[in-house]
Biopython code that builds the backbone (N, CA, C, O; Angstrom):
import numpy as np
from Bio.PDB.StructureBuilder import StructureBuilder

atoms = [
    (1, "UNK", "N", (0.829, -1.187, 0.000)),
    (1, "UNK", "CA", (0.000, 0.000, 0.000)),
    (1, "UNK", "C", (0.874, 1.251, 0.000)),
    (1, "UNK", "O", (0.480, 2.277, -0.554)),
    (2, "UNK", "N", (1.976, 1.184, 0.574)),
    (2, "UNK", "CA", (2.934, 2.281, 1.032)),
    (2, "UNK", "C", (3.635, 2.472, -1.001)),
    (2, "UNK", "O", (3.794, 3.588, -1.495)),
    (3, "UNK", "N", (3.806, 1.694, -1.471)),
    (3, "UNK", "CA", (4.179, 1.845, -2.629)),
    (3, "UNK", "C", (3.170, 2.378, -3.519)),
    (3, "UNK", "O", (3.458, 3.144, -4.439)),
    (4, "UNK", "N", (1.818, 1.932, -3.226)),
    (4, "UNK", "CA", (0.534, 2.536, -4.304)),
    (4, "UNK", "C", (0.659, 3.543, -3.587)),
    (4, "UNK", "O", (1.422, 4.023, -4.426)),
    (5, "UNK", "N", (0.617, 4.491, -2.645)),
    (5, "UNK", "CA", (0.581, 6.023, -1.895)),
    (5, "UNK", "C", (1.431, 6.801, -2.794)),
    (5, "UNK", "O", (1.280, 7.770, -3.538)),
    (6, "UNK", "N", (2.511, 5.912, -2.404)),
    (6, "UNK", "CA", (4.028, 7.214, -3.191)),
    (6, "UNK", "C", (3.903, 7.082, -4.888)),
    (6, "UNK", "O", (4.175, 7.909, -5.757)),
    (7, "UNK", "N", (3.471, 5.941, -4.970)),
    (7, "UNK", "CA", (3.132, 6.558, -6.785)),
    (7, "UNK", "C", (2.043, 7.632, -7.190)),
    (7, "UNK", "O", (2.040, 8.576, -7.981)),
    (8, "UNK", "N", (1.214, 7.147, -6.404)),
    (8, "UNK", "CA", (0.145, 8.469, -6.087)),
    (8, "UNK", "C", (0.415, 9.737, -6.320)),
    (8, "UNK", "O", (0.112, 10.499, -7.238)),
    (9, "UNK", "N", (1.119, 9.864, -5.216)),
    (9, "UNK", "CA", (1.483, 11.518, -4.649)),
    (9, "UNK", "C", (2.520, 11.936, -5.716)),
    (9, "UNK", "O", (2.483, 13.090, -6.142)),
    (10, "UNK", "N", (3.462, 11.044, -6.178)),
    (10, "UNK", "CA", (4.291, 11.488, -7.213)),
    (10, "UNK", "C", (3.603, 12.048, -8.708)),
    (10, "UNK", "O", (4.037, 13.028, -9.313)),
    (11, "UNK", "N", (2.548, 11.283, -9.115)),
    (11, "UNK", "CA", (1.956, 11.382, -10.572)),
    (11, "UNK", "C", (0.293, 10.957, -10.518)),
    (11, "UNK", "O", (-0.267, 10.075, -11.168)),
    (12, "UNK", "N", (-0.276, 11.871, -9.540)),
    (12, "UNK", "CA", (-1.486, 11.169, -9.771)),
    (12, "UNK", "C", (-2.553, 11.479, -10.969)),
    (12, "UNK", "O", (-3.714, 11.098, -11.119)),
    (13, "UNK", "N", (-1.556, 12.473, -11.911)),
    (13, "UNK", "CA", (-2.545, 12.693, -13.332)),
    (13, "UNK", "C", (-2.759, 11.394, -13.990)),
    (13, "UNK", "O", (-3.822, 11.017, -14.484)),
    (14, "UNK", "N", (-1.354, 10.572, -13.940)),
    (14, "UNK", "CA", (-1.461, 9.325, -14.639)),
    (14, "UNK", "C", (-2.864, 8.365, -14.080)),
    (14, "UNK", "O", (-3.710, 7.864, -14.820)),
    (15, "UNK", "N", (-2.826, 8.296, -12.793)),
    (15, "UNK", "CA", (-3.960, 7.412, -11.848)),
    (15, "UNK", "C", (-5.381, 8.295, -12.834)),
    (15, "UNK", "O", (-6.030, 7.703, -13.696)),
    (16, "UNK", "N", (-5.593, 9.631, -12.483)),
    (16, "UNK", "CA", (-6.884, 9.791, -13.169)),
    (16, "UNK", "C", (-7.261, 10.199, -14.584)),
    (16, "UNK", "O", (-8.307, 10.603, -15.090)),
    (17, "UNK", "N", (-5.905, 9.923, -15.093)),
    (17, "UNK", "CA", (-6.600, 9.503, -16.263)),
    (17, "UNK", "C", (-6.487, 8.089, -16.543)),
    (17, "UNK", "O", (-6.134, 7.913, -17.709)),
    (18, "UNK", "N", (-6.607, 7.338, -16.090)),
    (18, "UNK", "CA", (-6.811, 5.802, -16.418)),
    (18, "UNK", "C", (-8.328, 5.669, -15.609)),
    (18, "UNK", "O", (-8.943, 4.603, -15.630)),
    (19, "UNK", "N", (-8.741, 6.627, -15.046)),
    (19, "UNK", "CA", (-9.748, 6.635, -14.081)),
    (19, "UNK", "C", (-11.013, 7.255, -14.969)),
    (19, "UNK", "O", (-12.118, 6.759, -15.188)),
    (20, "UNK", "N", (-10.589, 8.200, -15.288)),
    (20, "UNK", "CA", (-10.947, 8.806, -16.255)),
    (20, "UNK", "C", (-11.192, 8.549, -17.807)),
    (20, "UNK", "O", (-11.446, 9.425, -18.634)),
    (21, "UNK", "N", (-11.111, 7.661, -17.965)),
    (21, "UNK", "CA", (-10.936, 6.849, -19.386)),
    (21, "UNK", "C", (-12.193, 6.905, -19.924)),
    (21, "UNK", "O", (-12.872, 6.604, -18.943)),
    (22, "UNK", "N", (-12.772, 7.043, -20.607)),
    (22, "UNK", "CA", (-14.413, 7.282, -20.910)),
    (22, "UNK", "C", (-14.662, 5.409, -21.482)),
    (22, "UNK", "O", (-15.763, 4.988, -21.125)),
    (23, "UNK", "N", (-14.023, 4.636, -22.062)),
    (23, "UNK", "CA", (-14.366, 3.168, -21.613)),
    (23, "UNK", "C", (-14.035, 2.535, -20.364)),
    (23, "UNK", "O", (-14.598, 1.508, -19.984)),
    (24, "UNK", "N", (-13.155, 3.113, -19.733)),
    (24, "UNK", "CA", (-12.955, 2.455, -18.560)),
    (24, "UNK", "C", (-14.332, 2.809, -17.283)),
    (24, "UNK", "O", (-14.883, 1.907, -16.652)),
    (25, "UNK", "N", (-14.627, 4.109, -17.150)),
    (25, "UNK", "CA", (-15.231, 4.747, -16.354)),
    (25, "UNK", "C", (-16.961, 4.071, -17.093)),
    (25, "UNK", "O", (-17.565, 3.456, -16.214)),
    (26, "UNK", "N", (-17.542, 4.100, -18.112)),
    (26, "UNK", "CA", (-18.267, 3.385, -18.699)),
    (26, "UNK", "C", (-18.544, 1.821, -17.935)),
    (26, "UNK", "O", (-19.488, 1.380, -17.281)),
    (27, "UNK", "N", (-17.401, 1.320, -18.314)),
    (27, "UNK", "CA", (-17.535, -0.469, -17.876)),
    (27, "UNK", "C", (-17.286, -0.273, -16.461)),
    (27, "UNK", "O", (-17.918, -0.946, -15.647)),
    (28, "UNK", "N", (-16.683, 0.328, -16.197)),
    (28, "UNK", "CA", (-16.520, 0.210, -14.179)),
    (28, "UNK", "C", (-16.720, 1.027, -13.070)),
    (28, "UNK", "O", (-16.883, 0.775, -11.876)),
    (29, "UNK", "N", (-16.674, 2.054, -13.710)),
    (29, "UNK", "CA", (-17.283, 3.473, -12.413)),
    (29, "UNK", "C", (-16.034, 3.727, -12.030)),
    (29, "UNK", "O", (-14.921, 3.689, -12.554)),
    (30, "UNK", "N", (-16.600, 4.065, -10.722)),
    (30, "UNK", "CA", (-15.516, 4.855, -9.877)),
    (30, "UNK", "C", (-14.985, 3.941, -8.659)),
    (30, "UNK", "O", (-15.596, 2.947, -8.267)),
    (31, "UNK", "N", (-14.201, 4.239, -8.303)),
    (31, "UNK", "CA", (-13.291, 3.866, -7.296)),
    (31, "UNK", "C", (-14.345, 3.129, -5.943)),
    (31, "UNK", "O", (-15.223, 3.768, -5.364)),
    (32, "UNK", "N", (-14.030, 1.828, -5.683)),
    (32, "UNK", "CA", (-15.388, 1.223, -4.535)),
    (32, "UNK", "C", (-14.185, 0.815, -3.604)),
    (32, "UNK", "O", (-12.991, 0.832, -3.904)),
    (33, "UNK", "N", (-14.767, 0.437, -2.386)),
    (33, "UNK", "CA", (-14.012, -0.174, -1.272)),
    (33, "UNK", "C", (-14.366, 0.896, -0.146)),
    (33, "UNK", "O", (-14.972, 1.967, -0.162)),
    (34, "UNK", "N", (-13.541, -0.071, 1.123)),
    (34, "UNK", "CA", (-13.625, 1.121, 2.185)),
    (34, "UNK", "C", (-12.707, 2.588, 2.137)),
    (34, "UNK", "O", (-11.795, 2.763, 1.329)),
    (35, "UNK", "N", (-13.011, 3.306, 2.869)),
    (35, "UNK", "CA", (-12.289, 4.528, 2.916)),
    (35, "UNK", "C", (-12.098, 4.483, 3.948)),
    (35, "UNK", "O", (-12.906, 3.808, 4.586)),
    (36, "UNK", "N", (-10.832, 5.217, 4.817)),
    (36, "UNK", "CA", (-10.296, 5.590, 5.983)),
    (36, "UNK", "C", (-10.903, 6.407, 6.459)),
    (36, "UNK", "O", (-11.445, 7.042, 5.555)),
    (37, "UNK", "N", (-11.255, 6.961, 7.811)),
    (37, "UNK", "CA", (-11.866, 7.755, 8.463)),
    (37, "UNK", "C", (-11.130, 8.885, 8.875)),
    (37, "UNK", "O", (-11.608, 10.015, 8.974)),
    (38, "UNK", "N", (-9.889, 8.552, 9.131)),
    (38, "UNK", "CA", (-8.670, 9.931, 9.096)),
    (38, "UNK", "C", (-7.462, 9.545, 7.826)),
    (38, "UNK", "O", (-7.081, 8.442, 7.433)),
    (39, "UNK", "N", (-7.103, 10.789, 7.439)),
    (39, "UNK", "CA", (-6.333, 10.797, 6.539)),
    (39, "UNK", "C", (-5.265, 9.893, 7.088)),
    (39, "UNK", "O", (-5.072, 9.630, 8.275)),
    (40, "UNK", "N", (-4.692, 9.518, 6.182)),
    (40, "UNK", "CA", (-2.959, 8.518, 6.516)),
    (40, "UNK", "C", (-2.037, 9.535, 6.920)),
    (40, "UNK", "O", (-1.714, 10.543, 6.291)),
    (41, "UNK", "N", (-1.657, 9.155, 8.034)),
    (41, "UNK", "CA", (-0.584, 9.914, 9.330)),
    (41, "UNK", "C", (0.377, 10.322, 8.099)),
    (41, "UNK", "O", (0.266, 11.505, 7.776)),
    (42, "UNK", "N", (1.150, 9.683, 7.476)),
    (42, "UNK", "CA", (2.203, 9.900, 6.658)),
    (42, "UNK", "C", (2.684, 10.540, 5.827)),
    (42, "UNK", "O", (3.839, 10.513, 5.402)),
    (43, "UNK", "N", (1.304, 11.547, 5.355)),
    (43, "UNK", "CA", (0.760, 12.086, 3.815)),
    (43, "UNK", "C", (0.710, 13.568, 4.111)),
    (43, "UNK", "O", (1.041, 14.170, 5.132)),
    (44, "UNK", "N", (0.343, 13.894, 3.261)),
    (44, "UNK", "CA", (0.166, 15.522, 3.454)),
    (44, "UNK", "C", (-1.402, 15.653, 2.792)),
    (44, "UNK", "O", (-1.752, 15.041, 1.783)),
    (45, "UNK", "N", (-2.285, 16.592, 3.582)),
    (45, "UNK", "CA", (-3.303, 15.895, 3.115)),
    (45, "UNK", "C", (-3.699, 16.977, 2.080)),
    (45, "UNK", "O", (-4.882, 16.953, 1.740)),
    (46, "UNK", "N", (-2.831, 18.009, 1.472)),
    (46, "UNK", "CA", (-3.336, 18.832, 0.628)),
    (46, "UNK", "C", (-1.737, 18.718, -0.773)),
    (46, "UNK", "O", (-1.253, 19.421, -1.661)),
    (47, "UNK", "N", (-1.562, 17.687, -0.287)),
    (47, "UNK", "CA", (-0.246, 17.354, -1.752)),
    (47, "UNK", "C", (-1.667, 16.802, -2.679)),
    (47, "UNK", "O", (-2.826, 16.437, -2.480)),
    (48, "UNK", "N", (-0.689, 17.023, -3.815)),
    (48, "UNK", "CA", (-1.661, 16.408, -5.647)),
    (48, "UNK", "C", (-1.670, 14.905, -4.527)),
    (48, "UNK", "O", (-0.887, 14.457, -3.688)),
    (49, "UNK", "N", (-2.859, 14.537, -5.015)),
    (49, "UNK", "CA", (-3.191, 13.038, -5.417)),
    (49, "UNK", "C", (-4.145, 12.853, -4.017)),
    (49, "UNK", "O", (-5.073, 12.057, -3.874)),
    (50, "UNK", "N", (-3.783, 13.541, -3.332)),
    (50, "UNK", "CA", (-3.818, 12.977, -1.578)),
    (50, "UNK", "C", (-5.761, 12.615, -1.571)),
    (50, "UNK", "O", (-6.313, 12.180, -0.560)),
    (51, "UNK", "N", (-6.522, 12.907, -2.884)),
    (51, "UNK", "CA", (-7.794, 12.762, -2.462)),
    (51, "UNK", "C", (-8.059, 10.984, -2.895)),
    (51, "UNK", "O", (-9.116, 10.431, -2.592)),
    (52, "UNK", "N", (-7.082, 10.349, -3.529)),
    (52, "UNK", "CA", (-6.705, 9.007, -3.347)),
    (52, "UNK", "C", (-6.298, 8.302, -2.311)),
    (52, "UNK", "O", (-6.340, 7.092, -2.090)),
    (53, "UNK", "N", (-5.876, 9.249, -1.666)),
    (53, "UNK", "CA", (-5.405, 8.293, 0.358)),
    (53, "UNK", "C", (-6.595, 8.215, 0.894)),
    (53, "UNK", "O", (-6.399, 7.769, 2.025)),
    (54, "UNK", "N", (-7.126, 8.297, 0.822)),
    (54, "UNK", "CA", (-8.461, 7.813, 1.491)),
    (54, "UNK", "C", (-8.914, 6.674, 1.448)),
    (54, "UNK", "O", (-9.603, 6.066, 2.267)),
    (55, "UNK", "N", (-8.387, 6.283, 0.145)),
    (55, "UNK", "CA", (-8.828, 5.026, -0.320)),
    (55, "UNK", "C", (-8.170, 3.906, 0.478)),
    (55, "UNK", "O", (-6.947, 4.017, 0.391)),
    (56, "UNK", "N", (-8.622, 2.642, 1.383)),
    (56, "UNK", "CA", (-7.738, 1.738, 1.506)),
    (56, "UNK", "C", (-7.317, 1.110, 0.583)),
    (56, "UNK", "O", (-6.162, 0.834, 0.259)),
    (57, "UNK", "N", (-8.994, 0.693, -0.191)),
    (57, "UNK", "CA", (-8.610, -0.581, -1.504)),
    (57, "UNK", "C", (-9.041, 0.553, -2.580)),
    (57, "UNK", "O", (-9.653, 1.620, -2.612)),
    (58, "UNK", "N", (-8.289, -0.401, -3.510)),
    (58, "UNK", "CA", (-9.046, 0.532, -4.951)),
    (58, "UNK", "C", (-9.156, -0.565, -5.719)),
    (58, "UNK", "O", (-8.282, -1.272, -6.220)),
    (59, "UNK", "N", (-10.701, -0.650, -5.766)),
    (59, "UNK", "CA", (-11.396, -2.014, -5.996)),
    (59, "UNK", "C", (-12.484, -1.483, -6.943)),
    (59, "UNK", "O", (-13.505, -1.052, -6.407)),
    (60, "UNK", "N", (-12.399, -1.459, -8.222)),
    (60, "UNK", "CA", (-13.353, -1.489, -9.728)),
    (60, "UNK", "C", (-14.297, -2.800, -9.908)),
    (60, "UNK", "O", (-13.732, -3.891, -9.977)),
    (61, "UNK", "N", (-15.784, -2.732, -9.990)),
    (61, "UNK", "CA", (-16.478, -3.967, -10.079)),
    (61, "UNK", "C", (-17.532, -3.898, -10.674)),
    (61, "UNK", "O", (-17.717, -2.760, -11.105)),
    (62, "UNK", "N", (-18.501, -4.750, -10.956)),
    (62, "UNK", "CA", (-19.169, -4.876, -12.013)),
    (62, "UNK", "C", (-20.265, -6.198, -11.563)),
    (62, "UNK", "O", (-20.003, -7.353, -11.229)),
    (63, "UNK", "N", (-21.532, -5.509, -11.709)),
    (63, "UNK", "CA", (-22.974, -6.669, -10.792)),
    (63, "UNK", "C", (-23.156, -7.019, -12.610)),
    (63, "UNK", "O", (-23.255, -6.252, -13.567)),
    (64, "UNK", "N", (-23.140, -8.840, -12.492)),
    (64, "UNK", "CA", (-24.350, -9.531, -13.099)),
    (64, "UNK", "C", (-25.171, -9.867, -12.769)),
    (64, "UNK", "O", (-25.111, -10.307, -11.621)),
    (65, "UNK", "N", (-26.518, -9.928, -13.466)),
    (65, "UNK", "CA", (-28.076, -10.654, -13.097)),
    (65, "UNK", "C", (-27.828, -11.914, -13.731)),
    (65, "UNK", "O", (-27.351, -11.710, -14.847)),
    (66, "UNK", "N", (-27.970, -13.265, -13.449)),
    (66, "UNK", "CA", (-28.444, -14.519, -14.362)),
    (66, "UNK", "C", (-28.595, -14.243, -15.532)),
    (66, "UNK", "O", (-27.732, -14.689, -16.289)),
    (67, "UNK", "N", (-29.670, -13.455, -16.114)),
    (67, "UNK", "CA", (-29.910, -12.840, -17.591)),
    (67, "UNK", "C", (-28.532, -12.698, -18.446)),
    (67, "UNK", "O", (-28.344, -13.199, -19.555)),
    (68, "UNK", "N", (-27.487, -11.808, -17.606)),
    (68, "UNK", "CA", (-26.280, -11.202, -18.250)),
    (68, "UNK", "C", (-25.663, -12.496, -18.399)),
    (68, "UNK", "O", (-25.255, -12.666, -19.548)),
    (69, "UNK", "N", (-25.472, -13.399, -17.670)),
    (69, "UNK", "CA", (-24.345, -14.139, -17.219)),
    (69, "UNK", "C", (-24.914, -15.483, -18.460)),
    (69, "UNK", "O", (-24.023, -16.130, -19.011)),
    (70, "UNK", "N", (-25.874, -15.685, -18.682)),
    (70, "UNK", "CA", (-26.535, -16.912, -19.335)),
    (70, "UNK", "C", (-26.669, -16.090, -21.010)),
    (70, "UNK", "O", (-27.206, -16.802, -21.859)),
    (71, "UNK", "N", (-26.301, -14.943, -21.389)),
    (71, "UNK", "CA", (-26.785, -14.575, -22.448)),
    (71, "UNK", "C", (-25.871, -14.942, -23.303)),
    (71, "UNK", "O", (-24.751, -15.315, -22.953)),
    (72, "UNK", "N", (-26.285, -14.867, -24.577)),
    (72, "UNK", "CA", (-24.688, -15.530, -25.732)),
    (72, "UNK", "C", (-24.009, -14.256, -25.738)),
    (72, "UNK", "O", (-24.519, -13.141, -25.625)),
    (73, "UNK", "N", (-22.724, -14.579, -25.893)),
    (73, "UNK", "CA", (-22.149, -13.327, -25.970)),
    (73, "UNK", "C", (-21.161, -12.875, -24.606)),
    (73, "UNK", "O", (-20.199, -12.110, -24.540)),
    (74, "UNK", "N", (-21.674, -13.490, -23.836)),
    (74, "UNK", "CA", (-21.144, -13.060, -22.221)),
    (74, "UNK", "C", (-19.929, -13.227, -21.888)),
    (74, "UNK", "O", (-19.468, -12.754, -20.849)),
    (75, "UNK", "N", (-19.324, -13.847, -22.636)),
    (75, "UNK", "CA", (-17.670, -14.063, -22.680)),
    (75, "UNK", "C", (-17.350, -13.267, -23.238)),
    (75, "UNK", "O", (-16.570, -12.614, -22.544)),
    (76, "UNK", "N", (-17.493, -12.767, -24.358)),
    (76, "UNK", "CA", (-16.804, -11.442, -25.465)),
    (76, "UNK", "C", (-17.220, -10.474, -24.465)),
    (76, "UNK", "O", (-16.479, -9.492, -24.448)),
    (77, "UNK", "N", (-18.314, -10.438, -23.503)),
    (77, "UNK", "CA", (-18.186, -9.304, -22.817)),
    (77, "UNK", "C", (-17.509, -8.641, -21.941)),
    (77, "UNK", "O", (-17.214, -7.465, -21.733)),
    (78, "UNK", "N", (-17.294, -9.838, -21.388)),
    (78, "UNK", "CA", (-16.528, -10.053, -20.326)),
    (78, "UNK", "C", (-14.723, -10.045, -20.502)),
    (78, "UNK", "O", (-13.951, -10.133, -19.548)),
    (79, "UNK", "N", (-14.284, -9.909, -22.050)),
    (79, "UNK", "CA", (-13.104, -9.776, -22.316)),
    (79, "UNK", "C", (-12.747, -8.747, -22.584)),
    (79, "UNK", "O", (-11.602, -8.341, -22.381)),
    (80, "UNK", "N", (-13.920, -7.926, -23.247)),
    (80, "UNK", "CA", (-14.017, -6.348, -23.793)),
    (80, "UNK", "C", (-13.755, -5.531, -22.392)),
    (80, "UNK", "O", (-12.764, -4.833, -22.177)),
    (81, "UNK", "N", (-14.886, -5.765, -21.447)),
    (81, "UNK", "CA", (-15.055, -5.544, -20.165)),
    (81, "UNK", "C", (-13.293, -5.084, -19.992)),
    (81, "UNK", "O", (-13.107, -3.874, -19.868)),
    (82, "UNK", "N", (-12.413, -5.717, -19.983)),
    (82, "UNK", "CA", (-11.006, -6.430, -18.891)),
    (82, "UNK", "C", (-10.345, -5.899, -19.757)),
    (82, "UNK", "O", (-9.667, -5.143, -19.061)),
    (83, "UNK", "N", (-10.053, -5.738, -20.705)),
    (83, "UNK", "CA", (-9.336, -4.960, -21.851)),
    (83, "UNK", "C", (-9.665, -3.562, -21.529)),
    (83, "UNK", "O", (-8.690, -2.818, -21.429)),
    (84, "UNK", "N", (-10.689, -3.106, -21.367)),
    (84, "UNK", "CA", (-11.243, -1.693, -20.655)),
    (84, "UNK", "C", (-10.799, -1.503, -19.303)),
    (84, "UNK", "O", (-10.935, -0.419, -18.737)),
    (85, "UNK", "N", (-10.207, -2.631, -18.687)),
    (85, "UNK", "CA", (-9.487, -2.006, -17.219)),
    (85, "UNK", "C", (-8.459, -2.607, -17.643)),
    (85, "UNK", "O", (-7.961, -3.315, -16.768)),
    (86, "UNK", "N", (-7.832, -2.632, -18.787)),
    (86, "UNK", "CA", (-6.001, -2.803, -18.739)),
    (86, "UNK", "C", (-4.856, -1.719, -18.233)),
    (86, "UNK", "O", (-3.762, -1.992, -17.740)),
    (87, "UNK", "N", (-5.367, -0.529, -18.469)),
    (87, "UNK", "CA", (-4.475, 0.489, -18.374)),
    (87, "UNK", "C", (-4.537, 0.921, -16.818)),
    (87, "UNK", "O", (-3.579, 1.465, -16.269)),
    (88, "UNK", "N", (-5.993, 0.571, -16.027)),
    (88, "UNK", "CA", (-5.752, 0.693, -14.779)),
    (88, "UNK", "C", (-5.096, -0.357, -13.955)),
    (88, "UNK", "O", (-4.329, -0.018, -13.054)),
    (89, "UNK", "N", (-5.333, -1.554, -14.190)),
    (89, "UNK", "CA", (-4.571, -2.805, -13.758)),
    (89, "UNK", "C", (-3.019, -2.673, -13.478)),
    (89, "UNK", "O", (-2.291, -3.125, -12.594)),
    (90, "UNK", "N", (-2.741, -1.638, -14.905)),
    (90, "UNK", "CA", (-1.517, -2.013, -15.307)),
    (90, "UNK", "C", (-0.805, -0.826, -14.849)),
    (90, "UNK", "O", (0.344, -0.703, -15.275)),
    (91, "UNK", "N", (-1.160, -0.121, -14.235)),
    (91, "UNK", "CA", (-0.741, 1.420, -13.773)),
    (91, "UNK", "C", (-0.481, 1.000, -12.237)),
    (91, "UNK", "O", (0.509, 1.404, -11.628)),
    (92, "UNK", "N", (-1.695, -0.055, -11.522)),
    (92, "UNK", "CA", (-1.558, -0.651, -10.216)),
    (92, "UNK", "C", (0.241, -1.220, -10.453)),
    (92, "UNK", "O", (1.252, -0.594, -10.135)),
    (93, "UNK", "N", (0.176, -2.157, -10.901)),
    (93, "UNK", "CA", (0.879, -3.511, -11.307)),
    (93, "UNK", "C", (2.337, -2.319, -11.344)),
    (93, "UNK", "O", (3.113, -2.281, -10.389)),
    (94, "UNK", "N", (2.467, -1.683, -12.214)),
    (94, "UNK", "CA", (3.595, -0.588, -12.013)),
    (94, "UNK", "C", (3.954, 0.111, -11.193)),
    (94, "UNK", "O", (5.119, 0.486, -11.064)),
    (95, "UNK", "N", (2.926, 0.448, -10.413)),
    (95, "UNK", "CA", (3.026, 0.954, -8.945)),
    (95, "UNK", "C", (3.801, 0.322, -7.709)),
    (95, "UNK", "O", (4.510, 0.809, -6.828)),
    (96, "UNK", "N", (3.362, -0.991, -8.017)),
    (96, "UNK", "CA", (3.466, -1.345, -6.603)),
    (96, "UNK", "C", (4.394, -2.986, -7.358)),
    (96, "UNK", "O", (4.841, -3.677, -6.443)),
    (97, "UNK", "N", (4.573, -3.361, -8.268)),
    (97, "UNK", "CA", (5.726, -4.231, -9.003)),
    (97, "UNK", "C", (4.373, -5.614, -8.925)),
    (97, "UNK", "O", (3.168, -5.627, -8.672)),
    (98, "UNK", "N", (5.430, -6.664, -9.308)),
    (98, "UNK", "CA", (4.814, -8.149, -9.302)),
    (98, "UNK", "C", (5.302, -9.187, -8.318)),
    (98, "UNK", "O", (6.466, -9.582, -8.388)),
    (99, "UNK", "N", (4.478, -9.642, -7.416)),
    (99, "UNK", "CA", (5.319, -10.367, -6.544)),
    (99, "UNK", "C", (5.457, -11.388, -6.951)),
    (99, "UNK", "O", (4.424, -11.840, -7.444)),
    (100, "UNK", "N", (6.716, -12.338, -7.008)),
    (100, "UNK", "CA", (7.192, -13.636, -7.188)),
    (100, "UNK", "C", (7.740, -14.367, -6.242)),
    (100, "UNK", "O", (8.727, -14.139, -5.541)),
    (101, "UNK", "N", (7.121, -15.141, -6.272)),
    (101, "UNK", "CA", (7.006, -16.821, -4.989)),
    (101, "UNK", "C", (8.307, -17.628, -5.811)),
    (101, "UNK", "O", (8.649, -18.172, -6.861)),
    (102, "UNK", "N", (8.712, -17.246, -4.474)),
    (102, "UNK", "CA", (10.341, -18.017, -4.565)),
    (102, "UNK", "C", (9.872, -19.580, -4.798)),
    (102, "UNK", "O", (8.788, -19.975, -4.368)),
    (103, "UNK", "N", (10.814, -20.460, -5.539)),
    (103, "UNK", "CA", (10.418, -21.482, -5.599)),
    (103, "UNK", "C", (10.942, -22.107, -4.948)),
    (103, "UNK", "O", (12.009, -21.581, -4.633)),
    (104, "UNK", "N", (10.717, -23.523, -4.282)),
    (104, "UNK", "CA", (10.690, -24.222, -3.633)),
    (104, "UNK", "C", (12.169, -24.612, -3.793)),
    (104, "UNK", "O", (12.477, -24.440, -4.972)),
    (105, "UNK", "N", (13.183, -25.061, -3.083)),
    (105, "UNK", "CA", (14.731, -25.710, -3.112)),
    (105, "UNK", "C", (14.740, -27.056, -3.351)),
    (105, "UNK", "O", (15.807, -27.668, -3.400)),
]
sb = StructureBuilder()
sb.init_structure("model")
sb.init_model(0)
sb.init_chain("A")
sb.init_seg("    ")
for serial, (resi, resn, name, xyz) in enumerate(atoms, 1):
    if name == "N":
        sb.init_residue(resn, " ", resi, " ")
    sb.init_atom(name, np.array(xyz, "f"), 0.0, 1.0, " ", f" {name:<3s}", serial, name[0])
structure = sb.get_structure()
């Protein structure tokens, strides 16, 4: 989390415009999860980005009905869908790196 903060505060034009994406924001909305009740001790709460510390998770989602989920087609949707949150995924994923599980000796 300490790594998604400081990418934040460093460049958070990049964060909203991937936020901002008119397909992304379309297929997923806005930013869901809990929010903190006091700002993060660590932060400054009037630096660029800081209206993102609030956020614990930054969690993008999407309700099916049975109808959606059973209709033909629901796979192509569902790929279009995920292709429309690549650039935010991938802005996370840069943020904060890829963790790799040491392998076994």
């Amino acid at each position: 989390l300490n790594l998604l903060r400081s990418k934040l505060t460093k460049d958070p034009a990049a964060f909203t415009r991937e936020l901002r994406n008119k397909k992304f924001a379309t297929t997923w909305g806005e930013l869901a999860g809990e929010r903190y009740t006091r700002f993060p001790r660590a932060y400054d709460p009037e630096a660029r980005g800081s209206q993102y510390l609030w956020h614990k998770q930054f969690i993008v989602c999407q309700s099916f009905t049975r109808k959606d989920i059973t209709a033909p087609g629901f796979a192509d949707r569902v790929a279009t869908d995920l292709k429309s949150g690549a650039g935010f995924l991938s802005w996370i994923r840069e943020a904060v790196g890829v963790y790799e599980k040491d392998s076994p000796s």
